[in-house]
mmCIF file of the N, C-alpha and C atoms, coordinates in Angstrom:
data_MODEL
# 
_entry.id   MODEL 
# 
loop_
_atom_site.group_PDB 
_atom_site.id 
_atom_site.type_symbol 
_atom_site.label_atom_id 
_atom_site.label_alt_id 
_atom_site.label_comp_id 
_atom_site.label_asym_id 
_atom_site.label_entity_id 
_atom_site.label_seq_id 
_atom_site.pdbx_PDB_ins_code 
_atom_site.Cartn_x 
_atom_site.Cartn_y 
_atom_site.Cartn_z 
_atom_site.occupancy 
_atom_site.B_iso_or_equiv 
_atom_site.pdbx_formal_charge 
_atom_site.auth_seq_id 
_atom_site.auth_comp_id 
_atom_site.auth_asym_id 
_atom_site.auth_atom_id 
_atom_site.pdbx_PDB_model_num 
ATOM 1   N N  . UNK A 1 1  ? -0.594  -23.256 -9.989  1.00 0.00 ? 1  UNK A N  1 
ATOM 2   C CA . UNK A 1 1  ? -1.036  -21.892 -9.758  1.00 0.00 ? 1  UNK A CA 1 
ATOM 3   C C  . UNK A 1 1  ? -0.807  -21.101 -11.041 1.00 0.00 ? 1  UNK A C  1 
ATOM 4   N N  . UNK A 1 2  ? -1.902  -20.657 -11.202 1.00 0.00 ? 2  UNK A N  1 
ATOM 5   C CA . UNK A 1 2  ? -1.688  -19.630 -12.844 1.00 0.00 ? 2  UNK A CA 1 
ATOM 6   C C  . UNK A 1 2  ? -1.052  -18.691 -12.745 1.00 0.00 ? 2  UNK A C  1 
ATOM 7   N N  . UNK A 1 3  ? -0.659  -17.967 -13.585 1.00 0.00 ? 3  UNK A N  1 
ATOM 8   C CA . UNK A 1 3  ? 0.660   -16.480 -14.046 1.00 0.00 ? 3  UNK A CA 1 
ATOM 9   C C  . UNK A 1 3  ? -0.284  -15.231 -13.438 1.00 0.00 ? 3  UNK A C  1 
ATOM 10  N N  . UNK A 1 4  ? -1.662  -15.282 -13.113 1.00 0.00 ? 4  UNK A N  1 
ATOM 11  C CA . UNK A 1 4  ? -2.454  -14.423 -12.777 1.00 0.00 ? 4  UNK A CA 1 
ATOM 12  C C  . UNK A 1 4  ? -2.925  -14.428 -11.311 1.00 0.00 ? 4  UNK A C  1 
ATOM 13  N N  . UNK A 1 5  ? -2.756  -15.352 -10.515 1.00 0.00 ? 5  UNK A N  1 
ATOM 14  C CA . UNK A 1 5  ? -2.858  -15.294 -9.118  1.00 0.00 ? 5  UNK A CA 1 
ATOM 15  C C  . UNK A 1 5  ? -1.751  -15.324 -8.626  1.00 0.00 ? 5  UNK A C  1 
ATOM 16  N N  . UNK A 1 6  ? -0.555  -15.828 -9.431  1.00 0.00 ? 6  UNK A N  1 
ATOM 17  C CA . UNK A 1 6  ? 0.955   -15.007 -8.680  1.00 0.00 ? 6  UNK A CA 1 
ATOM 18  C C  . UNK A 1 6  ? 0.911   -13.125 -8.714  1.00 0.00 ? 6  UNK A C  1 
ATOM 19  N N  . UNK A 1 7  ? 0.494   -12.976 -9.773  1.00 0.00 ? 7  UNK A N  1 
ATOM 20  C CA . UNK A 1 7  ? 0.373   -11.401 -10.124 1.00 0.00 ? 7  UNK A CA 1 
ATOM 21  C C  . UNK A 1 7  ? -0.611  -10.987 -9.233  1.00 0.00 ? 7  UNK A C  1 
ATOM 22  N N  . UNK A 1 8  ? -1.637  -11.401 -9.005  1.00 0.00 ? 8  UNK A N  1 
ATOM 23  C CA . UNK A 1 8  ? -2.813  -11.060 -7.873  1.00 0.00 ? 8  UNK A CA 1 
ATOM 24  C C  . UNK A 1 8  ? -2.170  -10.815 -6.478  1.00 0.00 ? 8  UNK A C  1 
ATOM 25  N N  . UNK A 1 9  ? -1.322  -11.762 -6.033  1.00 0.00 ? 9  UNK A N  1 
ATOM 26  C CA . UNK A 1 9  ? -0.831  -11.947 -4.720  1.00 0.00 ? 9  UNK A CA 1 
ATOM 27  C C  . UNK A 1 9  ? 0.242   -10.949 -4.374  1.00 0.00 ? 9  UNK A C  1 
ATOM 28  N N  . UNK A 1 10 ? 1.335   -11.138 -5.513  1.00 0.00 ? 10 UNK A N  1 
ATOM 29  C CA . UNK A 1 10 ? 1.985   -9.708  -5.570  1.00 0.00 ? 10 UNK A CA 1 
ATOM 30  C C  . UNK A 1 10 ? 1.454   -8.698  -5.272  1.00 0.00 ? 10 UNK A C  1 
ATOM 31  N N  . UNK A 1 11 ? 0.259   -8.214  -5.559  1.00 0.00 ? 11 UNK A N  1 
ATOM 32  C CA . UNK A 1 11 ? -0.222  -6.877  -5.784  1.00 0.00 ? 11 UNK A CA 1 
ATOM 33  C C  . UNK A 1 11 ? -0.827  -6.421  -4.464  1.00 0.00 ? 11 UNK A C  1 
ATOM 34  N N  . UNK A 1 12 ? -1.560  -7.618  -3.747  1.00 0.00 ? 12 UNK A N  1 
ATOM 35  C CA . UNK A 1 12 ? -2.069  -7.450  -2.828  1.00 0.00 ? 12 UNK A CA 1 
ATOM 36  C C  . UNK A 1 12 ? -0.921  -7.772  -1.510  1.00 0.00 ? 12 UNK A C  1 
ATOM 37  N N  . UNK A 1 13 ? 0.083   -8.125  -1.707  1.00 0.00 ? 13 UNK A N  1 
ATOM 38  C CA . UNK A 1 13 ? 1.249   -8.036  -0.409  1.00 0.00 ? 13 UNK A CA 1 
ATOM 39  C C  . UNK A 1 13 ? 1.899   -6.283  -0.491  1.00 0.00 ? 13 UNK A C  1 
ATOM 40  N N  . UNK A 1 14 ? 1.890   -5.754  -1.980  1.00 0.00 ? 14 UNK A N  1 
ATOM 41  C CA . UNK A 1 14 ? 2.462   -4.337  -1.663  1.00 0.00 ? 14 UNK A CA 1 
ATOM 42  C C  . UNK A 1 14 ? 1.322   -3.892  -1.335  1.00 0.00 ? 14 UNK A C  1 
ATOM 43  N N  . UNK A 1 15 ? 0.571   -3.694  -1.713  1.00 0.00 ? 15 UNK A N  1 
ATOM 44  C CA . UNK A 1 15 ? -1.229  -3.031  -1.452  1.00 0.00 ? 15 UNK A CA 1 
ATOM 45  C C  . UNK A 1 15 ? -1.200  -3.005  0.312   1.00 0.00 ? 15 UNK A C  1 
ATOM 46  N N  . UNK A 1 16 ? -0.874  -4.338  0.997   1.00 0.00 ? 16 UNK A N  1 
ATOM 47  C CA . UNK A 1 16 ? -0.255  -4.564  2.594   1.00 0.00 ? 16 UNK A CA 1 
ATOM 48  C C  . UNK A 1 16 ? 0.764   -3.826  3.231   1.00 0.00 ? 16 UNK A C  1 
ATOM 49  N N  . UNK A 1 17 ? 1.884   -4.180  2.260   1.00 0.00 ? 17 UNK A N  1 
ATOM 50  C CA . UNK A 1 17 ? 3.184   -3.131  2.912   1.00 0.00 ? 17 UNK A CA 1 
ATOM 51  C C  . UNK A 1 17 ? 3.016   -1.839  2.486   1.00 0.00 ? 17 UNK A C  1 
ATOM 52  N N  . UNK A 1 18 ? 2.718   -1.146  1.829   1.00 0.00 ? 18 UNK A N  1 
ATOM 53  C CA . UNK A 1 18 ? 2.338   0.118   1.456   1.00 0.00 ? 18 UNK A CA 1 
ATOM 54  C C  . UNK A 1 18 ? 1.146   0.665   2.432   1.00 0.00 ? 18 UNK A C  1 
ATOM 55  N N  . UNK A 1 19 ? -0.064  -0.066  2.658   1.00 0.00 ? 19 UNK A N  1 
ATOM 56  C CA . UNK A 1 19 ? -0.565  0.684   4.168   1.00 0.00 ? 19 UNK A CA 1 
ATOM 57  C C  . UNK A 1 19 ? -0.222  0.305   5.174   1.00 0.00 ? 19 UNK A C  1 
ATOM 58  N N  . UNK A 1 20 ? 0.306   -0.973  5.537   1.00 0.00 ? 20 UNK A N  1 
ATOM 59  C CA . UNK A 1 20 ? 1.044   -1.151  6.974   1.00 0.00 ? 20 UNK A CA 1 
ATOM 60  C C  . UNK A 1 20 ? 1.905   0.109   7.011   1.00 0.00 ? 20 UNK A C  1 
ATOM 61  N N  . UNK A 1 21 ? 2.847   0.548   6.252   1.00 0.00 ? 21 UNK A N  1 
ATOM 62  C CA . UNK A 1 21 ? 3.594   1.624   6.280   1.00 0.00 ? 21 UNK A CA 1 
ATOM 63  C C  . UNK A 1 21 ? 2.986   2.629   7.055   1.00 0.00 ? 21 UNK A C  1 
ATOM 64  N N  . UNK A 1 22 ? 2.541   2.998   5.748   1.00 0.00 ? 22 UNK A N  1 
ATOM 65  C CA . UNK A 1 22 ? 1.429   4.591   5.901   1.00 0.00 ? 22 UNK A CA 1 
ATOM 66  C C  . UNK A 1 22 ? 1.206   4.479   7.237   1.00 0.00 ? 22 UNK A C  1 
ATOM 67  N N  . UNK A 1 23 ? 0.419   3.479   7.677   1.00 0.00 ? 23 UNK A N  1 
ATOM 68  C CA . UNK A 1 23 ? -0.585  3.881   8.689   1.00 0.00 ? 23 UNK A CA 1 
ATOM 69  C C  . UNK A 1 23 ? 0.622   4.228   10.265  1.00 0.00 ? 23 UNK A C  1 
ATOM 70  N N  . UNK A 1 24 ? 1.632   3.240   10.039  1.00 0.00 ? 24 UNK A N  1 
ATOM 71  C CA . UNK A 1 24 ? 2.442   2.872   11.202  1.00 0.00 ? 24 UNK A CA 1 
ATOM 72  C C  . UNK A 1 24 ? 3.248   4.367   10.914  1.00 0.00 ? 24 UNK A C  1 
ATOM 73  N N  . UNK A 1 25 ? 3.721   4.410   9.996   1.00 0.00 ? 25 UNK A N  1 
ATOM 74  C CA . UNK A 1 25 ? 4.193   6.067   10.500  1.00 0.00 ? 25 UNK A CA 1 
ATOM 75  C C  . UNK A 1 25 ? 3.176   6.809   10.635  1.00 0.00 ? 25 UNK A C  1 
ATOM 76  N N  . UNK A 1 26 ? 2.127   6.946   9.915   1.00 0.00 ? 26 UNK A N  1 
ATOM 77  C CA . UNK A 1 26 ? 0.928   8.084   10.772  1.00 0.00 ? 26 UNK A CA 1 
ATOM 78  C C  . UNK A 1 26 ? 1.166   8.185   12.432  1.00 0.00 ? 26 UNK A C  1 
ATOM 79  N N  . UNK A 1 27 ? 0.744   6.800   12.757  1.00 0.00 ? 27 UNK A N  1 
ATOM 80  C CA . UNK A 1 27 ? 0.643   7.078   13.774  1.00 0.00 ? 27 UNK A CA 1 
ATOM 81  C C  . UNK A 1 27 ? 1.724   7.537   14.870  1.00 0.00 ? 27 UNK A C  1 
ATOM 82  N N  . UNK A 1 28 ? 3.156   6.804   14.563  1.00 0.00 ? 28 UNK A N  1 
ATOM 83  C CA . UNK A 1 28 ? 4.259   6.790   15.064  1.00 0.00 ? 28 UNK A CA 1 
ATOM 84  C C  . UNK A 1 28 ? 4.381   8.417   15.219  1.00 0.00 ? 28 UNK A C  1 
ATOM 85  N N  . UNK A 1 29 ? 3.959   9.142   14.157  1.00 0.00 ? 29 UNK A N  1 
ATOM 86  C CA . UNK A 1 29 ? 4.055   10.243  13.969  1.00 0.00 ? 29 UNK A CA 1 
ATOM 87  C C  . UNK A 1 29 ? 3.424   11.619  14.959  1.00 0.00 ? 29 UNK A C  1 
ATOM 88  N N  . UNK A 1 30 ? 2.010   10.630  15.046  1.00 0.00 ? 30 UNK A N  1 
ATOM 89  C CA . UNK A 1 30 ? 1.124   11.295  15.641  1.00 0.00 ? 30 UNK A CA 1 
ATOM 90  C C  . UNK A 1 30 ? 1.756   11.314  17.509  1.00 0.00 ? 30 UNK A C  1 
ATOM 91  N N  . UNK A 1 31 ? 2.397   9.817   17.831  1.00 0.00 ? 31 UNK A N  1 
ATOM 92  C CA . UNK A 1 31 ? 3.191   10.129  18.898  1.00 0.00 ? 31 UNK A CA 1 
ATOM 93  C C  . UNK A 1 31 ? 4.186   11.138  19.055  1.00 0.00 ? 31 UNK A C  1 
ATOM 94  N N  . UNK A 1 32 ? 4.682   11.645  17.900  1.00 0.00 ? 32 UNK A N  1 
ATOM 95  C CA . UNK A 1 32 ? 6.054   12.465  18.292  1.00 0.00 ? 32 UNK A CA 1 
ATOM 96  C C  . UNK A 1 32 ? 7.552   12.012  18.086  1.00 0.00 ? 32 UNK A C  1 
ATOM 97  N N  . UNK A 1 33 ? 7.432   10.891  17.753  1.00 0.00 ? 33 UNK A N  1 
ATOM 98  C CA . UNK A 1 33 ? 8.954   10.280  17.690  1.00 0.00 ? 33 UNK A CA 1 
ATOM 99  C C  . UNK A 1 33 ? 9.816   11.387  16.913  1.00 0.00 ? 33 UNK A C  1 
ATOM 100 N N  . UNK A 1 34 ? 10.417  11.725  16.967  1.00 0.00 ? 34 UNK A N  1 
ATOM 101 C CA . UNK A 1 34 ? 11.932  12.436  16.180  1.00 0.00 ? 34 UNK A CA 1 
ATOM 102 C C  . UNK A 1 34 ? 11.892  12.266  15.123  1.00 0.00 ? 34 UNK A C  1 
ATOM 103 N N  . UNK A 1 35 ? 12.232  10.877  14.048  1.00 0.00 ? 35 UNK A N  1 
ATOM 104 C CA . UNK A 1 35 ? 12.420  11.154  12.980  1.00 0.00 ? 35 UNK A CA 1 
ATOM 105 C C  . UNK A 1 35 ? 11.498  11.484  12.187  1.00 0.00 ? 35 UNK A C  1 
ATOM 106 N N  . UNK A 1 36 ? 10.177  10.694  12.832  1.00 0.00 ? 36 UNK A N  1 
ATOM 107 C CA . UNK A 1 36 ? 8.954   10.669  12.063  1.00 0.00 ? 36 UNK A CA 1 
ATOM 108 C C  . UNK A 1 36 ? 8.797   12.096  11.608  1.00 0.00 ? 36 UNK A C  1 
ATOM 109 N N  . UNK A 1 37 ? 8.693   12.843  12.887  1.00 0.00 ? 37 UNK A N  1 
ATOM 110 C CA . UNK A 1 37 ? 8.406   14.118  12.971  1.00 0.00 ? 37 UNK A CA 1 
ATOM 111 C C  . UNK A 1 37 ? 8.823   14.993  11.547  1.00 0.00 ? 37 UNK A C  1 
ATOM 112 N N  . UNK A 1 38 ? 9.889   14.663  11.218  1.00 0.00 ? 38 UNK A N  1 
ATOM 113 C CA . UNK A 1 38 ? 10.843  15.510  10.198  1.00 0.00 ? 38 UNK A CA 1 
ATOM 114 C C  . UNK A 1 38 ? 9.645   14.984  8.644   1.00 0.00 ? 38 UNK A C  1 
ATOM 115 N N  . UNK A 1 39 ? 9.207   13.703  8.802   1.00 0.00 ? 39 UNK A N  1 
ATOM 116 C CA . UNK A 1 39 ? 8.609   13.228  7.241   1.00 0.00 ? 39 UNK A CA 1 
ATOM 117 C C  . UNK A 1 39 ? 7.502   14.418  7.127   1.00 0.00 ? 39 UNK A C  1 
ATOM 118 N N  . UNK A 1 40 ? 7.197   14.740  5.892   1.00 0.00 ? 40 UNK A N  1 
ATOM 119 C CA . UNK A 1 40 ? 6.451   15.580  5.340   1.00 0.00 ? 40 UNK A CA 1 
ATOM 120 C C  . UNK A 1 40 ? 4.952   15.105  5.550   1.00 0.00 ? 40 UNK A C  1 
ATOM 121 N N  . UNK A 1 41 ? 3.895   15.633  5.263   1.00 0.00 ? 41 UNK A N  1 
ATOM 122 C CA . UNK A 1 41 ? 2.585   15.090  5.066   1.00 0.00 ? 41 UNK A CA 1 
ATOM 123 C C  . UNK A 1 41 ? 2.037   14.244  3.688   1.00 0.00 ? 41 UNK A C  1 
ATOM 124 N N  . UNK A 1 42 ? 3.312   14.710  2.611   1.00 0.00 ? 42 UNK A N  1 
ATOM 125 C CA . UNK A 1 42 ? 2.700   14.705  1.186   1.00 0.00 ? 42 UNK A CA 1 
ATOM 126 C C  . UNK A 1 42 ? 3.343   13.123  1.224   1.00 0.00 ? 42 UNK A C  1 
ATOM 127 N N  . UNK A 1 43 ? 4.542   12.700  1.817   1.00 0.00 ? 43 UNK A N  1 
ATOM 128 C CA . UNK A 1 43 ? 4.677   11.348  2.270   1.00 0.00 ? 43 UNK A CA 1 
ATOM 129 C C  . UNK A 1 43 ? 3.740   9.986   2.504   1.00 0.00 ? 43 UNK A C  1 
ATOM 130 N N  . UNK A 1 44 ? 2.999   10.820  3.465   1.00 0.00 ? 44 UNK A N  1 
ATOM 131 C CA . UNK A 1 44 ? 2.604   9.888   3.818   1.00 0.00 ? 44 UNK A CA 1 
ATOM 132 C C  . UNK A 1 44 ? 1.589   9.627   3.002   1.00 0.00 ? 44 UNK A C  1 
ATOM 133 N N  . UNK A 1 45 ? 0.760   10.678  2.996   1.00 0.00 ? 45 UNK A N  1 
ATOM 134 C CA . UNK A 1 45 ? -0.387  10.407  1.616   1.00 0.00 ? 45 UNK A CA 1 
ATOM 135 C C  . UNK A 1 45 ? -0.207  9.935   0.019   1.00 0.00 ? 45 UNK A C  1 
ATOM 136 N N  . UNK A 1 46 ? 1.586   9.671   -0.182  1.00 0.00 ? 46 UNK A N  1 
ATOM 137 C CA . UNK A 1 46 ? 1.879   9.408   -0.978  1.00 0.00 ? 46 UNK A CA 1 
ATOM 138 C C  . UNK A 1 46 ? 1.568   7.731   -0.813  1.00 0.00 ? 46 UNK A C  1 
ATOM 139 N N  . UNK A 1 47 ? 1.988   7.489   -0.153  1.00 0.00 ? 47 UNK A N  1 
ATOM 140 C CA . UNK A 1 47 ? 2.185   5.636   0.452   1.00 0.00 ? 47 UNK A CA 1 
ATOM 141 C C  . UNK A 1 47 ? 0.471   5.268   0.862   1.00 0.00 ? 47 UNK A C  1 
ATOM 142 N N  . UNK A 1 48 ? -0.089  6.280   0.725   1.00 0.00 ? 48 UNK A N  1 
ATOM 143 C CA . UNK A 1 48 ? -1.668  6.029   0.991   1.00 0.00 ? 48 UNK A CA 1 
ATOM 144 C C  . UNK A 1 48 ? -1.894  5.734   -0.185  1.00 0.00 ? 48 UNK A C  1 
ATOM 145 N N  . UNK A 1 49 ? -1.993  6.623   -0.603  1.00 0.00 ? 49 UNK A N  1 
ATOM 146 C CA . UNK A 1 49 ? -2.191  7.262   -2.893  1.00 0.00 ? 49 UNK A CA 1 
ATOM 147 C C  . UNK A 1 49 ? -1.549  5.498   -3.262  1.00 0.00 ? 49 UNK A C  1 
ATOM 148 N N  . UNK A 1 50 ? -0.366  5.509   -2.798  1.00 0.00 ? 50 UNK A N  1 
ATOM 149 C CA . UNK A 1 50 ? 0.163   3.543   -3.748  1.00 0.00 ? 50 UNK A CA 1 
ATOM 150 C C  . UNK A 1 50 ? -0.367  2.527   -2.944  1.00 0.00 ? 50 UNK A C  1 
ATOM 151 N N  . UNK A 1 51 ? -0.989  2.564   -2.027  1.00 0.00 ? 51 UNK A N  1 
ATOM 152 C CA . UNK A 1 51 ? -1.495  1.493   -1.170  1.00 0.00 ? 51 UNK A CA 1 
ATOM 153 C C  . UNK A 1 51 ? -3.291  1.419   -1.939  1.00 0.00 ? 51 UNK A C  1 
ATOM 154 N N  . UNK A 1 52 ? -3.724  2.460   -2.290  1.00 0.00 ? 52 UNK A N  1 
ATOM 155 C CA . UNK A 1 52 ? -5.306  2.201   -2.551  1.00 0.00 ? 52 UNK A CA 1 
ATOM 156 C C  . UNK A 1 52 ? -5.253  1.957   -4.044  1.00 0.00 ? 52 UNK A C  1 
ATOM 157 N N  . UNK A 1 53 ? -3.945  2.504   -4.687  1.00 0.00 ? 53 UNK A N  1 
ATOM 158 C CA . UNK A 1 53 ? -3.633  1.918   -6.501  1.00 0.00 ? 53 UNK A CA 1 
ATOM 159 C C  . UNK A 1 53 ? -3.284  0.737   -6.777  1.00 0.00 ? 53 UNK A C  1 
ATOM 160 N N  . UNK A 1 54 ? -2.498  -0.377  -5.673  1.00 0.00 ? 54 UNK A N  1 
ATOM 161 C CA . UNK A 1 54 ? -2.207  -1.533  -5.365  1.00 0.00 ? 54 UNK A CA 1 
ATOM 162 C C  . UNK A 1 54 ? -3.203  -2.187  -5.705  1.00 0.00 ? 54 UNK A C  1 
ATOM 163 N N  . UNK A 1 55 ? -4.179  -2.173  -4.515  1.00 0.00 ? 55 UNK A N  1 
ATOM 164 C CA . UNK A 1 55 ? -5.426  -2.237  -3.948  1.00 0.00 ? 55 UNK A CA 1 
ATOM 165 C C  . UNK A 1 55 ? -6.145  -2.320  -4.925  1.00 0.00 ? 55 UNK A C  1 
ATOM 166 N N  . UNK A 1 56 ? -6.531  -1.322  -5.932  1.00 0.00 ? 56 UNK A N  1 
ATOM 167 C CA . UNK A 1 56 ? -7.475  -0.829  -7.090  1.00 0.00 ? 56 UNK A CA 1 
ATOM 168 C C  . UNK A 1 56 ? -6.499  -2.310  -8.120  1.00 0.00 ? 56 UNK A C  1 
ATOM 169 N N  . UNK A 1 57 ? -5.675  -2.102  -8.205  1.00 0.00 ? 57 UNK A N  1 
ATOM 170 C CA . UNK A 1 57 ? -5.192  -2.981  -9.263  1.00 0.00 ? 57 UNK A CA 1 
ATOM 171 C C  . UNK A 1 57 ? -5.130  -4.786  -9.052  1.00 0.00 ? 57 UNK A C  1 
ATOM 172 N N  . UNK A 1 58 ? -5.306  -5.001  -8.273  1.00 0.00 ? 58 UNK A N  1 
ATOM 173 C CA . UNK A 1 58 ? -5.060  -6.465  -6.903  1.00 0.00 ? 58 UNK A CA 1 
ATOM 174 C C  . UNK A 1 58 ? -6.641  -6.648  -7.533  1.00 0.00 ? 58 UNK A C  1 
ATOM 175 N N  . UNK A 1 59 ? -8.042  -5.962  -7.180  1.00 0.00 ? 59 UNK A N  1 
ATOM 176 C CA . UNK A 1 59 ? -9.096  -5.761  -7.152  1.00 0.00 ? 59 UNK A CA 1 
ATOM 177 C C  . UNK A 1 59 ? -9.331  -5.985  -8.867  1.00 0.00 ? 59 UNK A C  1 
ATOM 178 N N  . UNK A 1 60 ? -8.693  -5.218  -10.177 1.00 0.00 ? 60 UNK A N  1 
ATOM 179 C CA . UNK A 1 60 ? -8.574  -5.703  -11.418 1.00 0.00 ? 60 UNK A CA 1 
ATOM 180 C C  . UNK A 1 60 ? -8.274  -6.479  -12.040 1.00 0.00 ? 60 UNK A C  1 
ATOM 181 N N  . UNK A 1 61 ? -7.681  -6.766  -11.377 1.00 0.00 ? 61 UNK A N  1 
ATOM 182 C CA . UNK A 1 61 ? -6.523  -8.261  -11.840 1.00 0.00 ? 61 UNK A CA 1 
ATOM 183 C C  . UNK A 1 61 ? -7.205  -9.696  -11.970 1.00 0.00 ? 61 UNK A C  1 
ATOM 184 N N  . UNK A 1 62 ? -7.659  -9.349  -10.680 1.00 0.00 ? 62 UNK A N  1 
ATOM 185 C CA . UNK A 1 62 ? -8.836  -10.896 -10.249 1.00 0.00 ? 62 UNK A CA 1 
ATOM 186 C C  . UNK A 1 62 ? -9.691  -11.209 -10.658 1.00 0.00 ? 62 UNK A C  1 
ATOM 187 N N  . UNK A 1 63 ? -10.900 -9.604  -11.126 1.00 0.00 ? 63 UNK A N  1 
ATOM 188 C CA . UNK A 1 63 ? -11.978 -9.753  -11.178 1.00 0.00 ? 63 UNK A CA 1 
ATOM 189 C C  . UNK A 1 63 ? -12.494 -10.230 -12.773 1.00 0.00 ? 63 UNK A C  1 
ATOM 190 N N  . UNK A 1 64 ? -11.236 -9.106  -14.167 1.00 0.00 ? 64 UNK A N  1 
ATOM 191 C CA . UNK A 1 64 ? -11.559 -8.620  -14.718 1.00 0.00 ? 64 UNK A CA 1 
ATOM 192 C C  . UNK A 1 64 ? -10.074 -9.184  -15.808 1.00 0.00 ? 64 UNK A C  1 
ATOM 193 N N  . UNK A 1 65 ? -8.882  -9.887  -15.532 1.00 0.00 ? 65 UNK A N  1 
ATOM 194 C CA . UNK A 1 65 ? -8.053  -10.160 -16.583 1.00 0.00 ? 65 UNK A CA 1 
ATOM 195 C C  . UNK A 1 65 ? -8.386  -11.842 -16.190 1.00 0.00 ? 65 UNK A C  1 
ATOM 196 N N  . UNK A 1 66 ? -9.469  -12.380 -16.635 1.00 0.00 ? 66 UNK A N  1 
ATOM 197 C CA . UNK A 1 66 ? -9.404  -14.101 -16.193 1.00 0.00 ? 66 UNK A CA 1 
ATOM 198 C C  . UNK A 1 66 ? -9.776  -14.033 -17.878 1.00 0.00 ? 66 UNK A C  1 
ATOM 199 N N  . UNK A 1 67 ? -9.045  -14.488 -18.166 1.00 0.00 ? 67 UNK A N  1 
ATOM 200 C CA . UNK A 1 67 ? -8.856  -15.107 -19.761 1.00 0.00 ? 67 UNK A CA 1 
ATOM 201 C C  . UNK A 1 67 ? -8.272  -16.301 -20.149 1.00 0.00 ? 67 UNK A C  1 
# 
């Protein structure tokens, strides 16, 4: 396995945990739970914002560093 599809795979497992996140507190949120409640909005759109830069970079990596 090349130095560039370990780096690919990396990118795309946080690109995963970064919107599994997001989305699971959105919603957790959207129920009402307690703590959720207290997280800010700019939070969550923050973990959105690193989940689609992951994503964007996972998407560069593959397409565009094959050398």
């Amino acid at each position: 396995m090349s130095q560039y599809s370990k780096l690919n795979r990396i990118f795309t497992q946080v690109f995963g945990m970064f919107f599994g996140v997001a989305i699971a507190v959105w919603v957790l949120r959207g129920f009402g739970i307690p703590i959720l409640t207290a997280i800010p909005g700019g939070v969550i759109w923050l973990l959105l914002l690193l989940a689609i830069g992951m994503g964007i970079m996972a998407y560069v990596q593959k397409t565009w560093w094959r050398f």
